[in-house]
C-alpha positions in Angstrom: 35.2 -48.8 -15.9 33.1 -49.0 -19.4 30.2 -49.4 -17.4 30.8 -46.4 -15.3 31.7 -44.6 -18.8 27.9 -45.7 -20.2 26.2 -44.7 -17.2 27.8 -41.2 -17.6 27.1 -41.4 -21.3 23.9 -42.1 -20.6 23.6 -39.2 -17.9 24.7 -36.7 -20.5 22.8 -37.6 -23.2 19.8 -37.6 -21.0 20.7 -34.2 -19.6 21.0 -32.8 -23.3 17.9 -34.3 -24.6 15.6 -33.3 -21.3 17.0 -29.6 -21.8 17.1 -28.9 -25.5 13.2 -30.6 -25.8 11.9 -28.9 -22.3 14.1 -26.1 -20.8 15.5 -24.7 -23.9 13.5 -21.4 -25.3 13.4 -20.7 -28.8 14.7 -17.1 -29.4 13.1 -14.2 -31.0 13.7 -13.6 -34.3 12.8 -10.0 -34.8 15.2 -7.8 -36.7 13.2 -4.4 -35.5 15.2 -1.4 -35.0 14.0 1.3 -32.2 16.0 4.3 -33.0 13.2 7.2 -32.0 11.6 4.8 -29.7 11.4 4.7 -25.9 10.7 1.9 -24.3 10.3 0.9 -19.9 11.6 -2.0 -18.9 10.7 -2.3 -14.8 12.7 -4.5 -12.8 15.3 -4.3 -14.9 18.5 -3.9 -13.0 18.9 -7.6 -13.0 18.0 -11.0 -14.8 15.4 -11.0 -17.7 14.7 -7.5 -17.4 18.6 -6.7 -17.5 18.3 -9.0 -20.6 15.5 -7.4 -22.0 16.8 -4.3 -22.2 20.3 -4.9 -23.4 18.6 -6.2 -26.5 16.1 -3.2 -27.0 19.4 -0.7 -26.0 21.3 -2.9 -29.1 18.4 -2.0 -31.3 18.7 2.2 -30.8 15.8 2.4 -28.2 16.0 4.9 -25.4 15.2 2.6 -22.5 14.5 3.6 -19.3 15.5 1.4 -16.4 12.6 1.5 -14.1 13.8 -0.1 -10.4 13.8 0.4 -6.6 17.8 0.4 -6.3 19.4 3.3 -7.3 22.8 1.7 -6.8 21.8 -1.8 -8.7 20.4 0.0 -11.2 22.6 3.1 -12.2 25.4 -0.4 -12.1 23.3 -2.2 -14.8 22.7 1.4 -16.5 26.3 1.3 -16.9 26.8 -1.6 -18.3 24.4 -1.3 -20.4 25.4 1.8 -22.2 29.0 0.2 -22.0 27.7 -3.0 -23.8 25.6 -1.7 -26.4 26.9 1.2 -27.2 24.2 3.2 -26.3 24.0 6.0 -24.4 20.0 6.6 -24.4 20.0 4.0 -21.2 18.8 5.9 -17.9 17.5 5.2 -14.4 14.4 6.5 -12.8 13.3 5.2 -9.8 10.4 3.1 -9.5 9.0 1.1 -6.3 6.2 -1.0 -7.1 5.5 -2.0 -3.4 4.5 1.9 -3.1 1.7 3.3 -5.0 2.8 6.8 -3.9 6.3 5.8 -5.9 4.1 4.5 -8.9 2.6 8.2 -9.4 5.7 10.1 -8.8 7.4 7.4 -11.5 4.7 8.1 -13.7 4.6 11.8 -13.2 8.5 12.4 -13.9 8.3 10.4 -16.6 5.3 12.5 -18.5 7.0 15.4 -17.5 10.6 14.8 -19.2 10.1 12.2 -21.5 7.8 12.9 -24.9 7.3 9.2 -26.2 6.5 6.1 -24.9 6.3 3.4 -27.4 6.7 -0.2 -25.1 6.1 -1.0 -21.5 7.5 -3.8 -20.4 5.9 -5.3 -17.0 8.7 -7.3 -16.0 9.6 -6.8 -12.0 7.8 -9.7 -9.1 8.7 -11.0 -6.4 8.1 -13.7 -4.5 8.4 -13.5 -1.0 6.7 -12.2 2.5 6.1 -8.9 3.2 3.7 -5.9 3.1 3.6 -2.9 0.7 3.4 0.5 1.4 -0.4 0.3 1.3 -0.8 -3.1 2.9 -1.0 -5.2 0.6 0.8 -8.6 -0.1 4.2 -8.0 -1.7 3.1 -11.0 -4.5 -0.2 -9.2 -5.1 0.9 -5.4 -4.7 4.0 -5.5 -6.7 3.8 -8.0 -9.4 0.1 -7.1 -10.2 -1.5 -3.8 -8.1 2.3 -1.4 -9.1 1.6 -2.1 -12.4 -1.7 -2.1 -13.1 -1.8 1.6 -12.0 1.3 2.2 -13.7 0.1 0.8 -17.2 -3.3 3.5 -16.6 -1.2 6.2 -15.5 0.9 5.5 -19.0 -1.7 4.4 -21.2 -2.8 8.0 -22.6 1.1 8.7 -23.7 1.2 5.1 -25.2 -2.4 6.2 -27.5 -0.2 9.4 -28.6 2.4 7.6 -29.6 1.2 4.3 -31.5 1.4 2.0 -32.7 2.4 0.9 -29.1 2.5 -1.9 -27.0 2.3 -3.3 -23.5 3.8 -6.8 -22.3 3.1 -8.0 -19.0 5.5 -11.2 -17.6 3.4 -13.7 -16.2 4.1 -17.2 -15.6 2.8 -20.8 -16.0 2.3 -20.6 -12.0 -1.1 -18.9 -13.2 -2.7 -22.2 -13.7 -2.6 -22.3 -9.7 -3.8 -19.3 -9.3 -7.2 -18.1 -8.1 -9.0 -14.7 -6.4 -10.8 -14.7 -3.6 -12.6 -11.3 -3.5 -13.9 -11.5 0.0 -10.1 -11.8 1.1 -8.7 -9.6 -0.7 -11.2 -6.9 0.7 -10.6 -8.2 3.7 -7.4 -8.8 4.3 -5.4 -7.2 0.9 -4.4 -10.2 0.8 -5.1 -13.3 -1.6 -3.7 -15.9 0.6 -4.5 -15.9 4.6 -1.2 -16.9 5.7 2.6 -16.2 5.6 3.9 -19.8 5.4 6.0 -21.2 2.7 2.8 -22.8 1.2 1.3 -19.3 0.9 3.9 -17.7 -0.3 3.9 -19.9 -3.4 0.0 -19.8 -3.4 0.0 -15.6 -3.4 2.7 -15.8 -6.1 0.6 -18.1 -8.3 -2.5 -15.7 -7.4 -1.1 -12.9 -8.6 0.3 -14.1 -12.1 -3.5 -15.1 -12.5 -4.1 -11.6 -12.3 -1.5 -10.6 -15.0 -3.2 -12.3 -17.3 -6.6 -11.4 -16.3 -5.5 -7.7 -16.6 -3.8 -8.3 -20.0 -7.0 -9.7 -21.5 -9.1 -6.8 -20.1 -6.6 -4.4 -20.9 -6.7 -5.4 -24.9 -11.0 -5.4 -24.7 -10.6 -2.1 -23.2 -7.9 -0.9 -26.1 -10.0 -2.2 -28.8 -9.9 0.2 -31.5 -6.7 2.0 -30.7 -3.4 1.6 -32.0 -1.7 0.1 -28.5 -1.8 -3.4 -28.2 -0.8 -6.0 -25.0 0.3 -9.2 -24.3 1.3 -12.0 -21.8 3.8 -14.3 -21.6 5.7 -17.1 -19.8 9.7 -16.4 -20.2 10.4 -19.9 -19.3 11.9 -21.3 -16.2 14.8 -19.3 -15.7 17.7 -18.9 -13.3 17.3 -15.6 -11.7 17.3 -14.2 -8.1 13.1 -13.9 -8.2 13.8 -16.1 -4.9 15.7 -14.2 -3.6 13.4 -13.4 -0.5 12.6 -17.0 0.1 14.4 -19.0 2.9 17.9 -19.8 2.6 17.4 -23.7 2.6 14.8 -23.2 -0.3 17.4 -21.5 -2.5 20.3 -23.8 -1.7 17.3 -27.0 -2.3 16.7 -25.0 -5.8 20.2 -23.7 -7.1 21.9 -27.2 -8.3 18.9 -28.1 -10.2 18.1 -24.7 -11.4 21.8 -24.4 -12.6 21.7 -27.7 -14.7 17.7 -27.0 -16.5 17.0 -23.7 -15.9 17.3 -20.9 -18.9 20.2 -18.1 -18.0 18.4 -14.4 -18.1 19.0 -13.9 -21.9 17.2 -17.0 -22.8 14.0 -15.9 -20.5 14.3 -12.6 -21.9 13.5 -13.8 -25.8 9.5 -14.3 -25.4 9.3 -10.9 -24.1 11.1 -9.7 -26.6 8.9 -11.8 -29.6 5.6 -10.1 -27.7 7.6 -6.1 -27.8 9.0 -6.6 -31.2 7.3 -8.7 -33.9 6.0 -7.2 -36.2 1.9 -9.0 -37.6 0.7 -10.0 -34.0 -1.6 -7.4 -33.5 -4.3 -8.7 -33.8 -3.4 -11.2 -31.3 -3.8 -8.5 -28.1 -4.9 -9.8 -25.1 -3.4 -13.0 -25.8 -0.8 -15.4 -24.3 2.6 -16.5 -25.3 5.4 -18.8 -24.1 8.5 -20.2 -25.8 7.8 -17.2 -28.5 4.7 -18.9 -29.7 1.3 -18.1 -29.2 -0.4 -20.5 -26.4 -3.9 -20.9 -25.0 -4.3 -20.1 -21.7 -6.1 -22.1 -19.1 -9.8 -21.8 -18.3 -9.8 -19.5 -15.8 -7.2 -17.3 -17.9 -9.8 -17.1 -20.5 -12.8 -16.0 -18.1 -14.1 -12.7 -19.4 -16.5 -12.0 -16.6 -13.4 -12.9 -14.0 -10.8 -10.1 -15.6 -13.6 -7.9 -15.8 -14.8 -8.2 -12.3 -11.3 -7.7 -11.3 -10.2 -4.7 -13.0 -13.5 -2.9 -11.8 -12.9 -4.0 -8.6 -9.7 -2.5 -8.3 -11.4 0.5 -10.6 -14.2 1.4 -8.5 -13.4 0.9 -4.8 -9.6 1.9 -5.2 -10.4 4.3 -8.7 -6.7 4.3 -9.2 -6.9 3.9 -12.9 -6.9 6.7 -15.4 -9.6 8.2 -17.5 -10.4 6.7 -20.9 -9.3 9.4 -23.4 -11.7 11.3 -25.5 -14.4 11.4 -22.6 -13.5 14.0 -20.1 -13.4 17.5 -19.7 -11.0 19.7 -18.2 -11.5 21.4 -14.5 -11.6 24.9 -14.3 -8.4 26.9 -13.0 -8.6 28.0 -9.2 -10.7 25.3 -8.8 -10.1 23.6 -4.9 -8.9 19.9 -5.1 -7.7 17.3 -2.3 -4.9 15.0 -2.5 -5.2 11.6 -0.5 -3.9 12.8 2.2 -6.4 15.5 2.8 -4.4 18.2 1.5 -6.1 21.7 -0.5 -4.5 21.6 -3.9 -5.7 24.7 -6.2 -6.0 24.0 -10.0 -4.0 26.5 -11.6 -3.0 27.1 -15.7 -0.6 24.9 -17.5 -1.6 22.4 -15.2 -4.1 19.3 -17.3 -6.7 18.4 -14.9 -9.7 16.2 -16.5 -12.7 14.9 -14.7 -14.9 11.9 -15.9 -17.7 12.3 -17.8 -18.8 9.4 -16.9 -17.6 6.9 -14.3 -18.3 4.4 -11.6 -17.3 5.8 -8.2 -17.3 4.1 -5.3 -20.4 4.5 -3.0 -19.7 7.2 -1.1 -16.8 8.6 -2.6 -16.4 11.9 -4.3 -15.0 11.5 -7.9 -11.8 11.4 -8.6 -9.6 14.0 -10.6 -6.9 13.1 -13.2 -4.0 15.9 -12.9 -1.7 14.6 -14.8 -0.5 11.2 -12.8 -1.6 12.7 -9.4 -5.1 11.8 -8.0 -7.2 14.6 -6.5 -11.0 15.0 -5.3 -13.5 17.2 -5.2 -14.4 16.8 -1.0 -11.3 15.5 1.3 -10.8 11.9 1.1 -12.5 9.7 3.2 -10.8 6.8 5.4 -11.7 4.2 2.6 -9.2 6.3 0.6 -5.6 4.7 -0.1 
């Protein structure tokens, strides 16, 4: 019997010392207030991003709760409001896995809200599947939704800074890699569906969060909005919740006994949205609410830049740079993507490039608000 009381002793005491030195976060330590500040939180309905805007509610922000589910969301909305007694918590729907949903997200939002002072890129998945546009789920929702959305957003975050943009990555990135001739290919960064892959794409595409976030603060340079990165730990949330059911059941007793509940994933993004002197640490990469240098290829320059003007100049999905554009003339004939007349009219900001790459062969895009028009009908390259 004493034996058998060691050995559980000894269990314990190994469980407590493996999860306080490893698996336990630290917490952010920011007493900010946010009254007069709105702040998006997507994918935020459940887990971290549930988390992560219960705190920023509790500190007077409006938040807006951008998700797919109208149901799950409006629920976590709810409680919420009920929580933190604040009633500046609302829903607006958001699918990442559609680009079409990203602009009509981004165009309600300009529309009806006047501030934006933190985007959080929270929402992935890992999982099969296909987006609207064809792309990987891994890839289109956890990196192509919100790339556009941060452009479509970026001009209302200048206006309203000092602002700030923090993208959830993962330590997966130090698997990850891009494979251009793929991804043209196939919109894909994997070229399979198996459970290897799936891992693979998900890896891939928290490569690309960081390669965006370091792009996105060279590009920023200058202004008053600033970006991070960060791993929130590894945390118990249903991220997997698309994987196999044998997977999850293989996952949930260890993930129960090591892994952080959402609050305690939540606290890194919070130390990246909130603290105040790390500004001039844009670009960078945090984890455990500490500053952390990222791996080689997180660090490659060339690599973040080749992506973002890949996506730039064959897709052109991202916004204009302030300050160098000029408006287009009223009654002025424009196409949508799908090949539709649209006619320029007063009241309504439309701003064409000055200067900008285009892809070869493409007629250049116009910025109406968060809608994309051109100046010929769209060709079959067009997305």
């Amino acid at each position: 019997m004493s034996v058998l009381l060691v050995l559980v002793a000894g269990a314990v005491s190994f469980y407590v010392i493996v999860y306080y030195s490893v698996f336990r976060g630290a917490k952010c330590l920011s007493s900010v207030k946010l009254q007069g500040k709105t702040a998006i939180v997507t994918g935020s309905n459940t887990g971290i991003g549930k988390a992560t805007a219960l705190d920023l509610a509790k500190r007077g922000a409006r938040v807006i709760l951008a998700c797919r589910s109208k149901e799950r969301a409006e629920a976590a909305a709810f409680d919420i409001r009920r929580e933190s007694g604040n009633s500046q918590v609302v829903f607006m729907q958001l699918d990442l896995a559609s680009l079409k949903s990203v602009r009509s997200f981004a165009k309600t939002f300009l529309k009806t809200e006047p501030r934006l002072d933190i985007l959080i890129n929270n929402a992935g998945v890992m999982g099969p599947g296909r987006t609207e546009e064809g792309f990987s789920m891994a890839f289109g929702v956890n990196h192509l939704g919100h790339f556009l959305l941060t452009n479509l957003l970026l001009e209302r975050l200048q206006q309203c800074g000092p602002s700030r943009v923090v993208t959830v990555t993962g330590l997966l990135y130090r698997f990850g890699n891009i494979d251009f001739p793929l991804l043209a290919s196939k919109k894909d960064l994997v070229p399979g569906q198996f459970t290897w892959h799936k891992f693979q794409a998900y890896c891939h595409s928290k490569l690309c969060n960081v390669l965006f976030t370091r792009e996105l603060a060279n590009r920023l340079q200058g202004t008053k909005v600033t970006c991070y990165t960060l791993h929130p730990g590894v945390i118990y949330t249903d991220l997997c919740r698309n994987l196999s059911l044998w997977l999850q059941l293989l996952m949930m007793p260890f993930a129960k006994l090591f892994f952080l509940d959402p609050e305690g994933g939540a606290q890194t993004t919070l130390h990246c949205a909130l603290q105040e002197g790390i500004e001039p640490l844009s670009g960078r990469y945090y984890s455990n609410c500490v500053l952390q240098q990222v791996g080689a290829k997180g660090r490659d320059d060339a690599l973040a830049k080749k992506l973002w003007e890949y996506l730039d100049t064959i897709y052109a999905w991202s916004a204009p740079p302030s300050g160098n554009t000029h408006n287009v003339p009223d009654n002025t004939t424009l196409w949508d993507e799908a090949g539709v007349p649209v006619k320029t009219h007063t009241g309504r900001t439309c701003k064409l490039p000055t200067q900008r790459s285009q892809a070869q062969g493409h007629a250049p895009r116009i910025f109406c608000e968060a809608t994309v028009l051109t100046t010929e009908p769209p060709c079959s390259l067009y997305i």
